[in-house]
C-alpha positions in Angstrom: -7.2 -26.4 16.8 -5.0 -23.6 15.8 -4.5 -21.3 18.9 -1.3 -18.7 17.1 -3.2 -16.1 16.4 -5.6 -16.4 19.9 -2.0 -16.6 22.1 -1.5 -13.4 20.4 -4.0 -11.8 21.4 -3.9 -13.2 25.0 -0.3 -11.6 24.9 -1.7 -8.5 23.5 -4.7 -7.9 26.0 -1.7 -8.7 28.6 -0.1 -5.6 27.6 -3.5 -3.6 27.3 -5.0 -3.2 30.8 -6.3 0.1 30.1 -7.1 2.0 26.5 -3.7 4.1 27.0 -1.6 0.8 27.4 -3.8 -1.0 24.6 -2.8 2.1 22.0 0.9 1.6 23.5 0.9 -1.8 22.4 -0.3 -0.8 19.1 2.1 1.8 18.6 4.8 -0.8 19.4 2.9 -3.2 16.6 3.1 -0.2 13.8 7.0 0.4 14.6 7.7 0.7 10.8 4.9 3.3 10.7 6.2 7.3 10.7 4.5 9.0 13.9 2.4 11.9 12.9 1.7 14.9 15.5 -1.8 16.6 14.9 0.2 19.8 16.9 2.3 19.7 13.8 2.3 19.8 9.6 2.3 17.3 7.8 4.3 16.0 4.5 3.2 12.8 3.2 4.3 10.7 0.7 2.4 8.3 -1.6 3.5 4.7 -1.0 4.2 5.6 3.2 2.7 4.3 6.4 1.7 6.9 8.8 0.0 7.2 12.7 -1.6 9.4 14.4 -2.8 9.2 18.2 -4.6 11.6 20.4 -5.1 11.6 24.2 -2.9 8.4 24.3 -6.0 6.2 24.0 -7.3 6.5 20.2 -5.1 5.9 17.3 -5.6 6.3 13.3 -2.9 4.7 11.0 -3.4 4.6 7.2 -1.1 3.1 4.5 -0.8 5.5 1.3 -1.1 3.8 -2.3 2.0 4.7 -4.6 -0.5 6.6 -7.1 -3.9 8.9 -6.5 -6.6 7.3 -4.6 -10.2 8.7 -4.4 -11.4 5.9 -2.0 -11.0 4.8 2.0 -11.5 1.6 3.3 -11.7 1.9 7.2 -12.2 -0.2 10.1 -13.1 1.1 13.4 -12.8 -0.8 17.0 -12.6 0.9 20.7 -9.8 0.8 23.0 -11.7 0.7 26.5 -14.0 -1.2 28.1 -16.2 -1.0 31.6 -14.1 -0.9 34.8 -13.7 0.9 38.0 -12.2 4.5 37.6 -10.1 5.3 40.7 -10.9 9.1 42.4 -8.6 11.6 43.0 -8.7 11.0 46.6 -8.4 8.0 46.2 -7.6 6.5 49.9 -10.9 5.3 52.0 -10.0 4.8 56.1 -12.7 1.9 57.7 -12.9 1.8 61.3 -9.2 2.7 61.7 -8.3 -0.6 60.5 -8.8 -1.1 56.9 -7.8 1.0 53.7 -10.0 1.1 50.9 -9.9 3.2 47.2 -12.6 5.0 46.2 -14.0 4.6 42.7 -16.7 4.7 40.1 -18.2 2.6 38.0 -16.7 3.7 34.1 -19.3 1.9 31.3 -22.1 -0.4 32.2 -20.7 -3.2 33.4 -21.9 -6.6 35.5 -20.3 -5.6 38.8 -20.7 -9.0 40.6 -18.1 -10.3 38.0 -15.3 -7.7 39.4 -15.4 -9.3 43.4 -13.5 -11.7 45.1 -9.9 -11.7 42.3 -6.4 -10.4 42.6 -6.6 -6.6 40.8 -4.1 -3.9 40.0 -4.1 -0.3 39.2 -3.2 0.6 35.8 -3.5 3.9 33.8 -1.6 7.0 32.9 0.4 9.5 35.5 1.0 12.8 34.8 4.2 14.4 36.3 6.0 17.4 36.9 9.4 17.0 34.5 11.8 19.3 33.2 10.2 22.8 34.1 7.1 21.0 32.2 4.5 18.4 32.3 5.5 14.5 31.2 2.5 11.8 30.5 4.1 8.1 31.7 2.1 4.9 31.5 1.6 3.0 35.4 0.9 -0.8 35.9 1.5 -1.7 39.2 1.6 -5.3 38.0 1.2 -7.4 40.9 -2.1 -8.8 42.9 -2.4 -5.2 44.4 -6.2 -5.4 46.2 -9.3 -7.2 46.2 -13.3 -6.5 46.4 -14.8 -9.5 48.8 -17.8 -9.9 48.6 -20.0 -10.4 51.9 -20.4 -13.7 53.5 -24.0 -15.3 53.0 -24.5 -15.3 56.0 -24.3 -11.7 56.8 -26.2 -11.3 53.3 -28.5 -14.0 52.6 -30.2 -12.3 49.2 -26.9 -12.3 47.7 -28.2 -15.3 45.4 -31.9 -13.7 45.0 -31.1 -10.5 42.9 -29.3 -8.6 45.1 -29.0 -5.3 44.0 -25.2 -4.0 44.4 -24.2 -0.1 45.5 -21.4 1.7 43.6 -20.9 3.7 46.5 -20.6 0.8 49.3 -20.4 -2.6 47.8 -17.6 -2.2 45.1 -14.5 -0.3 47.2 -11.7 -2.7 46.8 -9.8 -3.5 49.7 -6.2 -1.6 49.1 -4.5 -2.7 52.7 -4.8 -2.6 56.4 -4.6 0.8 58.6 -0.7 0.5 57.8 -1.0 1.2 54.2 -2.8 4.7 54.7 -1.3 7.5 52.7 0.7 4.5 50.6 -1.3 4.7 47.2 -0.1 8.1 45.6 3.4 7.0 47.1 3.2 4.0 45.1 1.8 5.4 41.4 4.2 8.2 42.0 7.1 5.2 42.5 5.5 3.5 39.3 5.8 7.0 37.0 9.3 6.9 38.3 8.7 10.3 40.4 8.8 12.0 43.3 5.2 12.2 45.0 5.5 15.8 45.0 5.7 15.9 41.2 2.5 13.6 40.8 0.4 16.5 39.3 -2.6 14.3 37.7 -3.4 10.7 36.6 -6.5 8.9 35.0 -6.1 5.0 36.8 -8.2 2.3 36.6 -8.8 -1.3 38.4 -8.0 -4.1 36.3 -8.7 -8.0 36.6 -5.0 -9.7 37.4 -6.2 -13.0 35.8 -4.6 -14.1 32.9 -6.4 -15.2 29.4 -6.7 -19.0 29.2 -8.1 -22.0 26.5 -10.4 -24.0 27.6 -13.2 -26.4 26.5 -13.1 -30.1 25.1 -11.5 -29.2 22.2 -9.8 -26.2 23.4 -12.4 -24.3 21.8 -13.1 -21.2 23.6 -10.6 -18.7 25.0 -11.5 -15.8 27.7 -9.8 -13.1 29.2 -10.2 -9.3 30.0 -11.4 -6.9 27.8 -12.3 -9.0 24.7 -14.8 -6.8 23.8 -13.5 -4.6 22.3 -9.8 -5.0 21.9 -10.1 -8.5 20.2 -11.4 -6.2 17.4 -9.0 -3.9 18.0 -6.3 -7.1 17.5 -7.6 -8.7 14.8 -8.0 -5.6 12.6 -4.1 -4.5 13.4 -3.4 -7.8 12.3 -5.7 -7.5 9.1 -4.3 -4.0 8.6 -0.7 -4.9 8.4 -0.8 -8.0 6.0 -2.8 -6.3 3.7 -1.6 -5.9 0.1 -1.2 -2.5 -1.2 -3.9 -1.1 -3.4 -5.3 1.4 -4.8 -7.5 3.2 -2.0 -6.0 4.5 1.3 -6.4 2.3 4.1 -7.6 3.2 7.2 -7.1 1.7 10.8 -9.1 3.1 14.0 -9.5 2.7 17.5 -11.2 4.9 19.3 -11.5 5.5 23.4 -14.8 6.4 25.4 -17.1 4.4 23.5 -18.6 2.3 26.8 -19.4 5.9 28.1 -20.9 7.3 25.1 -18.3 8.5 22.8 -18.8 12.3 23.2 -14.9 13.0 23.9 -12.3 14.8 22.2 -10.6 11.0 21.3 -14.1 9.5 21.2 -15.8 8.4 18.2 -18.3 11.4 18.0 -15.3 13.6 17.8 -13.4 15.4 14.7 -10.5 13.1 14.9 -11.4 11.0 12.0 -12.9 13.6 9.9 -9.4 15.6 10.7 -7.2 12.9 9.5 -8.9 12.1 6.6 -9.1 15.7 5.3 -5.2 16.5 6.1 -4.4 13.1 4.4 -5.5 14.7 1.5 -4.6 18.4 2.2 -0.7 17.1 2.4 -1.0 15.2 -0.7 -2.5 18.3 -2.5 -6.2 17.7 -3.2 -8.4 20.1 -2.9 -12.0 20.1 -0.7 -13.9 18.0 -3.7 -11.1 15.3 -3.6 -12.2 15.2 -0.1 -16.3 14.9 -1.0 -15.8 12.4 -4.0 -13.6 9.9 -2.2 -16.0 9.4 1.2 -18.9 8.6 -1.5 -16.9 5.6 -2.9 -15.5 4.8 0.8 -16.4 1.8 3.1 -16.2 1.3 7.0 -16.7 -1.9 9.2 -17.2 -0.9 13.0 -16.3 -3.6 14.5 -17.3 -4.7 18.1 -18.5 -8.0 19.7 -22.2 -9.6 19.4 -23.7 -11.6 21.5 -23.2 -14.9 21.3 -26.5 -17.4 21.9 -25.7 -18.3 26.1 -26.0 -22.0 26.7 -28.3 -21.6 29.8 -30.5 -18.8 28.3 -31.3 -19.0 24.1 -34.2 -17.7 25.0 -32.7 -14.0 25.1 -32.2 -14.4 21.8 -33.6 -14.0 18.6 -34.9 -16.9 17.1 -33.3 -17.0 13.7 -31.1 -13.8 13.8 -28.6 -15.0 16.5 -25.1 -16.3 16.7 -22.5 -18.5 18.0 -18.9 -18.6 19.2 -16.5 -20.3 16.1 -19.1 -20.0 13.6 -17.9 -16.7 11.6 -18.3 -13.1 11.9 -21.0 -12.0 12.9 -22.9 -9.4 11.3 -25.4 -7.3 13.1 -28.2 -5.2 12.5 -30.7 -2.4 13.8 -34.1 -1.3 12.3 -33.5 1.7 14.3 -29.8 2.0 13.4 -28.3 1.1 16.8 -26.2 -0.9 14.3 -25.7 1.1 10.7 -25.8 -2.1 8.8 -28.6 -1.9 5.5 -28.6 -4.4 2.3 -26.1 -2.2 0.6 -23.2 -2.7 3.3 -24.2 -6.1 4.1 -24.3 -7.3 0.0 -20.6 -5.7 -0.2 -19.3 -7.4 2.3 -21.2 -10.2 2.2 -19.6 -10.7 -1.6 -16.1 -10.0 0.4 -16.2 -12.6 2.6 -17.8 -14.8 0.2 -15.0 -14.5 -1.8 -12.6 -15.1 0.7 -13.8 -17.9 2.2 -14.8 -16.4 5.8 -18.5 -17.3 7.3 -21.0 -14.9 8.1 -23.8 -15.1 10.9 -26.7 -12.6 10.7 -27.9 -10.9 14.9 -30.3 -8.8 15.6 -31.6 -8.4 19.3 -34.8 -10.3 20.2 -37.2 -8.0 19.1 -38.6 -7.2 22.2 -35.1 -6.6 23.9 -33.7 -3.1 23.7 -29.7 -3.5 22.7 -26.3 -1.8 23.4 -24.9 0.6 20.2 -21.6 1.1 18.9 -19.3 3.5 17.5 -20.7 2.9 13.6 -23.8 5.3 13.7 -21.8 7.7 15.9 -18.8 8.1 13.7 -21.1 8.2 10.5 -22.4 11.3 12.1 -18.9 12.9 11.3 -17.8 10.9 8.3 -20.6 9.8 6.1 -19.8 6.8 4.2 -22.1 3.5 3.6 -20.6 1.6 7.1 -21.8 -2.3 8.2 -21.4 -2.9 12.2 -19.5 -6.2 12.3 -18.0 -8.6 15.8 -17.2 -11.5 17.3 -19.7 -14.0 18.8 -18.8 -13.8 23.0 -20.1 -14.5 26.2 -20.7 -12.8 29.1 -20.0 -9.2 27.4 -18.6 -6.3 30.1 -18.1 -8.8 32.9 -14.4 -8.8 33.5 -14.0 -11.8 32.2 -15.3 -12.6 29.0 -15.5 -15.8 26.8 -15.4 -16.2 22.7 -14.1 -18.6 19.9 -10.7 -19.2 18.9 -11.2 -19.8 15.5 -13.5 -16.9 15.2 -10.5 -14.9 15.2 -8.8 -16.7 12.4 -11.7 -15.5 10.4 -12.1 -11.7 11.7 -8.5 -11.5 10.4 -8.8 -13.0 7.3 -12.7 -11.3 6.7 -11.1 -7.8 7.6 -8.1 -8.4 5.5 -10.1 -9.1 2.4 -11.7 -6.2 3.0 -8.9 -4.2 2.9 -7.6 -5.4 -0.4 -11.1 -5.1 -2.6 -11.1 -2.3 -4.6 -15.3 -1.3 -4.1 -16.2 1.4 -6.4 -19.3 3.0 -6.4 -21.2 3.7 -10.0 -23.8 6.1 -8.6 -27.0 4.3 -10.1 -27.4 2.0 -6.8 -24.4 -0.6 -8.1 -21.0 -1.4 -6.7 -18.3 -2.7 -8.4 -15.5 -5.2 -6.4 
C-alpha cells in the first residue's frame, strides 16, 4: 500500500501540536504564496497566490485566475482539536511533595484516552520585546509530564463507568516539590525570554506519541489530532496541485470549532465574508460582483465521520454508515447539523464520479443525537450551496485517533477535482460542470 502521502501527514501533524503550530506549518507549505495583512490594503493581481491569517490559528489562501472570475470554490477544515488548556497559574503544590498544572478540559473530548503517556506543553507565548509586544510559538518538545491514572486497587470502578473529574482526576503530574515555580521559567526559556517579559500565553497539553501504520496490510494509520487536521492536510495538498481556472480558489482553516466556533478566528466570524469581499474590492468589482459570484460558488466543509467501530456497528446506522479506506465520506443531517441536500451532494457526487474517487453516504443512527461542524456555521456568514464532507476514523477526540491510509489518497484527489470543475449555476434549479 502506498503510504507517501499518509507519512506526510504524520510529518505534518508532527509539526502541528496545537492550531497556531498547525497554521505555522501551513504557512511554511504556501511559501510561494504573498502574505496578506488584514491591518493593511491590499493590491492584488489576477494570476497571484495570496494568504491571509488571523489570531495565528486560522488561515485563508486563494489563488487568482489570470482573467475575471464571478465564482469561489472553497474548502473549509479546522485547525484545533479537544485537549487540556493550561491556566494561567498554572503550578498545583500536593502535599509538599508533588507539582502538578492546572487545566481545563478545551472541546469534548474522551478524557480516559489522555492518562498514563509522555505529554508536552505546546502553544503560543507572548513577550515583552522591543518597547512592544512579540507573539513566538513554544513546544517544549520532550516527554515533559504525565496524568496516571489511579491504581485498581485504590479505585476498583475504574473498569465499571467510572465517571472522571476535570477538576481532580485529569492534573498532569509536572514534577516533584523541586520543580515548584519551574514552569513559567521554562515557557519563558522556550520563547527565548526573560521570565520577567512573559506577559501572556495560550498553552496546551499535547500527546508525545508519534503517528504510526499498522494493521495486516499496513492499512490503518493513527496519530494525534486527525480529526481535523487530516482535512486540513489533504485539502493544502488538493489546493496546491490544482490547475488554474477560471473561478478563484479558496483554502480555509478555521480555529475554535470543538468549542463552538463563536470567535473572532472561528468559523462564525467575519473572516471569510471579509476576505472574499476585499478579494474583490482590490480587483475593482463593485458590491453586486460580490452578490452574483457567492450564487454560482461551492464549499466542502470538511471534517471526519465516523467510521463503523469493529466492536460496536450497532451505533451505527444501518445503511447510511461508513468505513475506513472505502472513500470519502459524505454526511448528512435532516436537521442540518450537516448542510449537505441533493443539490450539493449531485455536484459533487458528478465530481468524484468523474474523477474516479468513491463516495460513502453517513448519517447518525437515527435515534443518536450527532456532533456538527463548521459547514452550517459558516453558511450563516457566506451563503453558498455547501456539502459537509470527511474521512472515515476511529475513536474521534480521543488523543489518539485511527483512519485509512488510502482514504487520503482519495480526499486529495476528490478535493482536487473539485477545485478544477468549473460549476456554474443556470438559475432554473440546473448546474452545469
Amino acid at each position: 500500500m502506498d503510504t507517501g502521502n499518509a507519512k506526510k501527514l504524520i510529518d505534518f501533524i508532527k509539526k502541528s501540536p496545537t492550531a497556531f503550530h498547525a497554521i505555522d506549518a501551513i504557512r511554511g507549505e504556501l511559501a510561494d504564496f504573498t502574505p496578506l495583512r488584514e491591518s493593511e490594503p491590499w493590491r492584488l493581481t489576477p494570476g497571484g497566490r495570496y494568504y491571509v491569517t488571523r489570531n495565528g490559528s486560522s488561515i485563508i489562501a486563494f489563488t487568482l485566475p489570470g482573467a475575471s472570475f464571478d465564482a469561489f470554490r472553497i474548502i473549509a477544515s479546522h485547525s484545533d482539536s479537544p485537549a487540556f488548556k493550561i491556566k494561567e497559574n498554572a503550578e498545583v503544590v500536593v502535599r509538599a511533595h508533588y507539582v502538578q498544572l492546572d487545566t481545563e478540559r478545551y472541546g469534548g473530548m474522551i478524557m480516559s484516552s489522555w492518562f498514563d503517556r509522555p505529554l508536552s506543553v505546546a502553544g503560543r507565548a507572548l513577550v515583552r520585546a522591543d518597547g512592544g509586544i512579540r507573539t513566538v510559538l513554544v513546544n517544549l518538545d520532550r516527554d515533559m509530564c504525565l496524568i496516571p491514572n489511579v491504581a485498581i486497587h485504590m479505585n476498583r470502578e475504574v473498569n465499571s463507568g467510572y465517571a472522571y473529574n476535570a477538576a481532580v482526576d485529569t492534573f498532569p503530574l509536572w514534577g516533584s516539590e523541586a520543580a515548584r515555580g519551574s514552569f513559567r521559567a521554562q515557557i519563558a526559556e522556550a520563547a527565548g525570554a526573560k521570565e520577567s517579559d512573559l506577559l501572556g500565553a495560550d498553552l496546551f497539553l499535547y500527546n508525545r506519541m508519534p503517528g504510526c501504520f499498522w494493521g495486516a496490510k499496513q492499512e490503518y494509520v493513527s496519530a494525534p489530532r486527525l480529526d481535523d487536521i487530516e482535512c486540513a492536510f489533504s485539502s493544502l495538498l488538493a489546493f496546491k496541485a490544482a490547475r488554474p481556472g477560471s473561478q478563484c480558489n479558496v483554502y480555509c482553516v478555521f480555529d475554535n470549532e470543538e468549542v463552538g466556533s463563536t470567535t473572532k478566528q472561528g468559523a462564525d466570524s467575519s473572516f471569510l465574508e471579509d476576505t472574499l469581499r476585499r478579494i474583490l474590492l482590490a480587483l475593482g468589482r463593485g458590491e453586486e460582483h460580490y452578490y452574483t459570484a457567492l450564487a454560482n460558488s461551492f464549499m466542502l466543509s470538511a471534517d471526519n465521520a465516523h467510521a463503523v467501530h469493529p466492536n460496536h456497528p450497532e451505533y451505527s446506522d444501518p445503511e447510511n454508515h461508513a468505513y475506513m479506506n472505502e472513500g470519502i465520506v459524505i454526511k448528512f443531517n435532516a436537521n442540518q447539523k450537516y448542510t449537505t441536500d441533493g443539490v450539493s451532494e449531485a455536484v459533487f457526487h458528478h465530481i468524484c464520479e468523474k474523477a474516479g474517487v468513491p463516495v460513502q453516504h453517513y448519517a447518525n443512527r437515527s435515534d443518536m443525537a450527532g456532533g456538527g461542524t463548521l459547514g452550517n456555521i459558516s453558511g450563516s456568514h457566506v451563503s453558498v450551496n455547501t456539502l459537509d464532507i470527511g474521512l472515515a476514523q476511529l475513536a474521534m477526540h480521543s488523543c489518539y485517533e485511527t483512519a485509512g491510509v488510502r482514504d487520503i489518497d482519495y480526499m486529495i484527489d476528490g478535493m482536487k477535482a473539485f477545485y478544477e470543475t468549473d460549476i456554474r449555476f443556470d438559475g432554473e434549479g440546473g448546474y452545469r460542470l
